[in-house]
N, C-alpha and C positions, 0 to 999 in steps of 0.2 A: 279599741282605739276609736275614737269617736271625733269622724270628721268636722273642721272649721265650719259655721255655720255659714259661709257663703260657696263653699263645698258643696254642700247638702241641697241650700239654692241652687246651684247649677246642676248636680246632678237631676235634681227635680223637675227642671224645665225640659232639658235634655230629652228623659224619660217620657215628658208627657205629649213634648213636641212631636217624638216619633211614633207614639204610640195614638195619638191623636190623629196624627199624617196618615197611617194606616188606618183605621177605621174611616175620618172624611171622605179621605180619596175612595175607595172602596163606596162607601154612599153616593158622592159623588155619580160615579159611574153607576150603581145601581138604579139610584133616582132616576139622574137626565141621561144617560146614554141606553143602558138596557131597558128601563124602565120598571119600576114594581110588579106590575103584573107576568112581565115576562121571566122577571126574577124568581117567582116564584112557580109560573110553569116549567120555569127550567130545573132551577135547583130545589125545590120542593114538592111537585105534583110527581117527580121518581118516587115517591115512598107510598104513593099510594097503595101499593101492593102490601103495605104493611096494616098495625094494628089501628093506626093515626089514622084518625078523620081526616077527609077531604075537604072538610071547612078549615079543618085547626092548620093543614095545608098552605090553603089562600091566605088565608088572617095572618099565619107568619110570616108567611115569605112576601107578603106584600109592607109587613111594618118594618122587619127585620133593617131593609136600606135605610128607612128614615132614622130607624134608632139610630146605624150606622153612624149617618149624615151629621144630625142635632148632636150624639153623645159627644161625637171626635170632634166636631166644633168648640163642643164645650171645653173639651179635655186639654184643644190645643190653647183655648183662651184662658181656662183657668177659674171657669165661671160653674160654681157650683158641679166641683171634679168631681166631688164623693156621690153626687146622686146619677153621673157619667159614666161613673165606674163601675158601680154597681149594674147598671144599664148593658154595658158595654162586656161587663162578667158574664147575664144572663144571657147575652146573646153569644159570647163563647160557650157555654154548659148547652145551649139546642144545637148548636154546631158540631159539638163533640157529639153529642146524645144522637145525630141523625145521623155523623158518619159510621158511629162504631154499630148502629141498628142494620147498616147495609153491609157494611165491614167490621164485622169484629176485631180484628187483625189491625183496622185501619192506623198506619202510622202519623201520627198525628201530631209530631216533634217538628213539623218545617213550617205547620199553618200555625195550630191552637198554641203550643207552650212558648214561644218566644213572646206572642199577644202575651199570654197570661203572668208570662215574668215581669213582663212591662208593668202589667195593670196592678200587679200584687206590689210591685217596688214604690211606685206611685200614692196607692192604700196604703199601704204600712205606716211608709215616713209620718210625721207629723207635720197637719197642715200649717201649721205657721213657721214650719220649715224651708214652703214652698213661696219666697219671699217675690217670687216673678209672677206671681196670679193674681187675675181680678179680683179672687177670693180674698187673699191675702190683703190687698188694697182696699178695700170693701173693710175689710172686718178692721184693719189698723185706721181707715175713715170713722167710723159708728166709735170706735173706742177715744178718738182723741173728740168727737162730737160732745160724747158723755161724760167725760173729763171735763170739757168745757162748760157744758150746762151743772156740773157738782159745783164747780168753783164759781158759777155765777149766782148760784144759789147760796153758799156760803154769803 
């Protein structure tokens, strides 16, 4: 059964609303409250003890907030989602990849898979589904623009 297409709009918004709210907020606080550096002495200079350079270290844990910060702005605006999502994927996949290198075991069902349900529901749909994004507004502007310029050309 395939939901009405203003359904599908709300679901969409919904999804990206929270799923946005969760990574900003999170940047958010990484950027201006803990700050970069500290973020990553905190939550990434632990692994030192592993096979991971102490550059590859720094360099993540210090971008990881702003990816945060920029993606879930994007995500909650609606401005070029699919290259936020993407973004916002690969900074789940180092997040899993650094808990389960210290925890194999690590249960990882209350952080990483509600994020990644989100971000996969979001991906999936079809964008001109998501009738509530700048994207969406943007791409229906450039199309009625080009319509306009065929018929002035006729």
């Amino acid at each position: 059964m395939k939901l009405p297409d203003s359904q599908r709009a709300w679901a969409l918004l919904f999804a990206r609303l929270v799923l946005g709210l969760i990574f900003f907020m999170a940047g958010v606080w990484k950027v201006f409250q803990l700050g970069p550096l500290e973020h990553a002495r905190k939550y990434f200079l632990p692994f030192s003890d592993t096979f991971l350079p102490t550059w590859s270290l720094w360099a993540v844990g210090v971008v990881i907030p702003f990816v945060e910060l920029i993606a879930g702005a994007l995500v909650i605006l609606g401005l070029r989602i699919r290259d936020a999502l993407i973004a916002l994927g690969i900074v789940l996949g180092v997040v899993t990849f650094g808990h389960l290198l210290k925890e194999p075991l690590y249960q990882f069902h209350t952080h990483v898979i509600p994020r990644l349900a989100l971000l996969l529901f979001v991906l999936m749909l079809p964008r001109e589904d998501d009738r509530f994004s700048l994207d969406y507004l943007i791409t229906r502007k450039r199309s009625k623009e080009n319509q306009s310029e065929e018929s002035d050309e006729s």
